[in-house]
C-alpha positions as CSV (number, residue, x, y, z in Angstrom):
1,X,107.1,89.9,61.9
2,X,110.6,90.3,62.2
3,X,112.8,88.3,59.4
4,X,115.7,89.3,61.1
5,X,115.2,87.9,64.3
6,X,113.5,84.7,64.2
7,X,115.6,83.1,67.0
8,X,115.8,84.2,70.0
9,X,119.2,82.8,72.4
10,X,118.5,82.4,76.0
11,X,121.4,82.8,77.0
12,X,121.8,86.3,76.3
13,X,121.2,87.1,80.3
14,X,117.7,88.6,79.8
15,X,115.7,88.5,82.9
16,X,112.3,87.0,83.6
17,X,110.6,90.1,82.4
18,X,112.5,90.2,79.0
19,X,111.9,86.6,78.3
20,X,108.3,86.6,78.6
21,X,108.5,89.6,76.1
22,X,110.3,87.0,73.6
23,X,108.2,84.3,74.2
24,X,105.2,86.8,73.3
25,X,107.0,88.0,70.3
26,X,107.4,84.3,69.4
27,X,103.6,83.2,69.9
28,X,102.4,86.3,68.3
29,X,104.6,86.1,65.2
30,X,103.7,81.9,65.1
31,X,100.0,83.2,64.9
32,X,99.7,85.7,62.4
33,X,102.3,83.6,60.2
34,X,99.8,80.9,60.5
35,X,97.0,82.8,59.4
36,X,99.1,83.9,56.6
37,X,100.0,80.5,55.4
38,X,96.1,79.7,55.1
39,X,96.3,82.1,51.6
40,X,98.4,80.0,49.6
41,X,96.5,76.9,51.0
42,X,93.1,78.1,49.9
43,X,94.8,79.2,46.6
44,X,96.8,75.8,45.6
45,X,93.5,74.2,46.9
46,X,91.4,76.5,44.6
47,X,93.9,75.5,41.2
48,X,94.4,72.3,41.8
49,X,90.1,71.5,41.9
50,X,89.6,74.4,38.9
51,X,92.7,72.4,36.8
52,X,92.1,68.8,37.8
53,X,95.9,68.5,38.1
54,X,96.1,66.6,41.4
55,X,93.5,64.1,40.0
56,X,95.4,62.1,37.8
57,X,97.8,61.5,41.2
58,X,96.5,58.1,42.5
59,X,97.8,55.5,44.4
60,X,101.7,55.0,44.6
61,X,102.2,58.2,42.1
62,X,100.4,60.2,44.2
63,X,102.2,58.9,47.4
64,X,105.4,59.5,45.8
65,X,104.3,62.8,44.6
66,X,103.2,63.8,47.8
67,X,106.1,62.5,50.8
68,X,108.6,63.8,48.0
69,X,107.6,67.2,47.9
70,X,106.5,67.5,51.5
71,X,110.0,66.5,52.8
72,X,111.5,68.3,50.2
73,X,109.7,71.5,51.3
74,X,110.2,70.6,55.1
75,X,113.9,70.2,54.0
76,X,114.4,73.9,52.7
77,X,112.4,75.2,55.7
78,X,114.8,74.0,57.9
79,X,117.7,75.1,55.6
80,X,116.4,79.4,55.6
81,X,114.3,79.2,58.8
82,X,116.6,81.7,60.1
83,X,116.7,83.8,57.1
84,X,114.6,86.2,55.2
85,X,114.0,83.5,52.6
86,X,112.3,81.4,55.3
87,X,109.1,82.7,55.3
88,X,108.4,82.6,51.1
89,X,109.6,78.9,51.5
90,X,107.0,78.1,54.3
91,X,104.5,80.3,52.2
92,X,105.3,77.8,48.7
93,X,105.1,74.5,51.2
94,X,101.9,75.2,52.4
95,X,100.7,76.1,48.6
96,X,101.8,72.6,47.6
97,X,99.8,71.3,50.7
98,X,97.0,73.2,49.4
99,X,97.7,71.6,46.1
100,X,97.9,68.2,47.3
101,X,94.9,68.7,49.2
102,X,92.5,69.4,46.2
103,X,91.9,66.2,45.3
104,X,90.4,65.3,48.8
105,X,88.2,68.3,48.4
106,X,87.3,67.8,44.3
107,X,86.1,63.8,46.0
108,X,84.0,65.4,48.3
109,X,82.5,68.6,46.3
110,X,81.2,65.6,44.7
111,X,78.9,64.7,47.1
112,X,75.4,66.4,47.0
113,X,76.3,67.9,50.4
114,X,79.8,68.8,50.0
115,X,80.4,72.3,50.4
116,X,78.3,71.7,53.8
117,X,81.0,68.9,54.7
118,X,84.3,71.2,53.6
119,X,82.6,73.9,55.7
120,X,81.7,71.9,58.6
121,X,85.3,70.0,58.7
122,X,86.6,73.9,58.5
123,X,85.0,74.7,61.6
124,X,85.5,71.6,63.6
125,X,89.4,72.0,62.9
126,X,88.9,76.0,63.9
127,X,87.0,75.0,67.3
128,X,90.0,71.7,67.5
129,X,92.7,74.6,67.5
130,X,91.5,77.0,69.9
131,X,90.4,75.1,72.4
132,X,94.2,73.1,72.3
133,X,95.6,76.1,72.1
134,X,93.5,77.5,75.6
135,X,94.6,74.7,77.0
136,X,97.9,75.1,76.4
137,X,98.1,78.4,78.0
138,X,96.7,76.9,81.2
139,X,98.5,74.0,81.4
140,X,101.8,74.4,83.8
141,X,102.8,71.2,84.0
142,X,105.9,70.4,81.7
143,X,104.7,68.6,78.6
144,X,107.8,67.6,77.3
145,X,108.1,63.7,77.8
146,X,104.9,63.5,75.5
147,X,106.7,64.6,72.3
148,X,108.5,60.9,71.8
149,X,105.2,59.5,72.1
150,X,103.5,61.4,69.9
151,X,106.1,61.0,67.2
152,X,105.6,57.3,68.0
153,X,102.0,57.7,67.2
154,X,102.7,59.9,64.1
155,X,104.8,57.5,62.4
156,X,102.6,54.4,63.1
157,X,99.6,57.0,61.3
158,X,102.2,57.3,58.5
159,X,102.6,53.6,58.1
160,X,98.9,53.1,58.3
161,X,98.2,55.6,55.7
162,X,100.7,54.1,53.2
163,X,99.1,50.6,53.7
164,X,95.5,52.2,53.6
165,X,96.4,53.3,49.9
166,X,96.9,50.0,48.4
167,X,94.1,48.5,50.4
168,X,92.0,50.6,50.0
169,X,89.8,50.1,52.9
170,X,87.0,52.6,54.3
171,X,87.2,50.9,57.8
172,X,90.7,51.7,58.1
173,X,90.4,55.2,56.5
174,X,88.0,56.0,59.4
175,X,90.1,54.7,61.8
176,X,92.5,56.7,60.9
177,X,91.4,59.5,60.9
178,X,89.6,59.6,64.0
179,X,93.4,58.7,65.0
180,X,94.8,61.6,63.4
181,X,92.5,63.8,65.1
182,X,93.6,63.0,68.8
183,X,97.3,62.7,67.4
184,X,97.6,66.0,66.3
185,X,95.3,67.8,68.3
186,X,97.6,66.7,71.2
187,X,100.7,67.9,69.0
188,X,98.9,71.2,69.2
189,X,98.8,71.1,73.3
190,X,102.7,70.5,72.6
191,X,103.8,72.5,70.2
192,X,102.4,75.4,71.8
193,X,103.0,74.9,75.2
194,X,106.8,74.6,73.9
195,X,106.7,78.0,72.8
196,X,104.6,79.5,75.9
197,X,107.8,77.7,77.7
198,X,110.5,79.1,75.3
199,X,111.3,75.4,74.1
200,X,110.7,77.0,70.4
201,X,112.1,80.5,69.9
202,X,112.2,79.9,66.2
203,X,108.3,81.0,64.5
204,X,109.3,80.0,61.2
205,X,109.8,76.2,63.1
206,X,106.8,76.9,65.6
207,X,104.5,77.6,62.5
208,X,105.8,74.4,60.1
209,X,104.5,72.6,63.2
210,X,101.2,74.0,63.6
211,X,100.6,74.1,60.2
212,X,101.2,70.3,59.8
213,X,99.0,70.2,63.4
214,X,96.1,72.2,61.3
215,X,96.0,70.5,58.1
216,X,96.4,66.7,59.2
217,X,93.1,67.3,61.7
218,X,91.2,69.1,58.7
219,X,92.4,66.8,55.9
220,X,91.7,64.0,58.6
221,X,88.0,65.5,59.6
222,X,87.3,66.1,55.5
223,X,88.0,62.4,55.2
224,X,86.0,61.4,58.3
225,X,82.6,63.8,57.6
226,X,82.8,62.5,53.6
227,X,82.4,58.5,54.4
228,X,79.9,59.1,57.4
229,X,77.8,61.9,55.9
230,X,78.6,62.3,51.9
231,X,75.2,61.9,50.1
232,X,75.2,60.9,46.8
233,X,73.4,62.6,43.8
């Protein structure tokens, strides 16, 4: 990965041959930044169930705690995305992610089968992602008119979510979730086929996307596998 060309300007009269080379250069960088944001996942996931810290974070604290520092993260990506310092912020977002996540995964390594569910919701989001992001290299028509709707559907999850934490309710956790799932597998389709189609020449921006795509459906699949199949001991 480049840091010092992150975006790439279309307008710079490169032909067809030269753009496709970009638009490579893009999806390939989007990818292996990806894989690299998993580390500090796995790691703030690892401290935050070895220290306990996330677990006094419940209800509105943790809400607070939580839409605070994403968006302040998601702020200061924005803000360096086409700078050098862009990747270590996206690298210290996804570790508070991984962070946040812990207490999600410290609830269900309390079942008697949870490392089977945290494995199994692993691969479910692995096999989610590839096959969205197949199809989004064989999709030609122009996915661009679904974006509004998915944002629609994102916010609506948000809003449900919030709700969800003073209620309380199983039902609507699972409903949720299974919502989440289609949601932002779809927002993989898009975000990808936006960079196949040079819509997104930034990977710093093309990864924060994916990333978000990635850990909704897993946190979302997590919650789903723990109330359907978590046995007690």
């Amino acid at each position: 990965m480049n840091d010092h060309v992150q975006t790439i300007d279309q307008t710079l009269g490169y032909g067809h041959g030269e753009l496709a080379a970009v638009r490579h250069r893009v999806l390939r960088n989007t990818y292996l930044l990806l894989a690299l944001s998993m580390l500090p996942t796995v790691l703030g996931a690892w401290i935050g169930v070895a220290t306990g810290i996330t677990l006094q974070l419940t209800g509105g604290l943790g809400l607070v705690v939580f839409l605070g520092g994403a968006f302040a993260f998601m702020f200061a990506i924005e803000k360096t995305k086409h700078s050098a310092a862009g990747v270590p912020v996206l690298l210290g977002f996804t570790f508070f992610m991984g962070l946040m996540l812990s207490r999600m995964i410290a609830m269900v390594l309390g079942f008697k089968n949870g490392s089977e569910l945290i494995m199994l919701a692993f691969a479910g989001t692995a096999g989610v992602f590839f096959a969205m992001a197949s199809l989004a290299s064989v999709i030609k028509r122009d996915l661009s008119g679904l974006g509004k709707w998915l944002f629609v559907g994102a916010i609506v999850l948000m809003v449900g979510g919030i709700v969800n934490v003073f209620v309380g309710s199983s039902a609507g956790m699972m409903a949720l979730s299974v919502a989440a799932i289609g949601i932002f597998s779809a927002f993989m389709v898009y975000d990808l086929k936006r960079i196949i189609d040079g819509g997104e020449t930034n990977y710093i921006s093309a990864t924060l996307a994916l990333y978000l795509n990635v850990f909704n459906v897993f946190q979302s699949m997590l919650a789903l596998f723990g109330l359907m199949g978590g046995e007690r001991e």
